[in-house]
Steps between C-alpha positions, in 0.01 A plus 500: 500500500807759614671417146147540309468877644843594468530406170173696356673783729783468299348454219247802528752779653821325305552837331476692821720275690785517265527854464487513888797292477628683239493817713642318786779382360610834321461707809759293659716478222498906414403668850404826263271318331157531738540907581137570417531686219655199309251267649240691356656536162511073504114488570384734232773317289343154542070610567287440240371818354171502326 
């Protein structure tokens, strides 16, 4: 049952969760990288305009 719902989790938010990782793993690779101003050019970057 555990596997079953974190799989659709996965499965459903995939997207999400890697560009959480993503973020994670820059911000401790380039401590510049999450001042707010950049973190806020990354979201319009990657949001879906329509």
């Amino acid at each position: 049952m555990a596997q079953t719902v974190s799989s659709h989790l996965i499965r459903k938010n995939g997207l999400l969760i890697a560009f959480v990782v993503f973020l994670i793993a820059v911000a401790f690779s380039a401590p510049s990288f999450m001042t707010p101003g950049n973190v806020l050019d990354v979201i319009r970057q990657v949001s879906i305009t329509g």
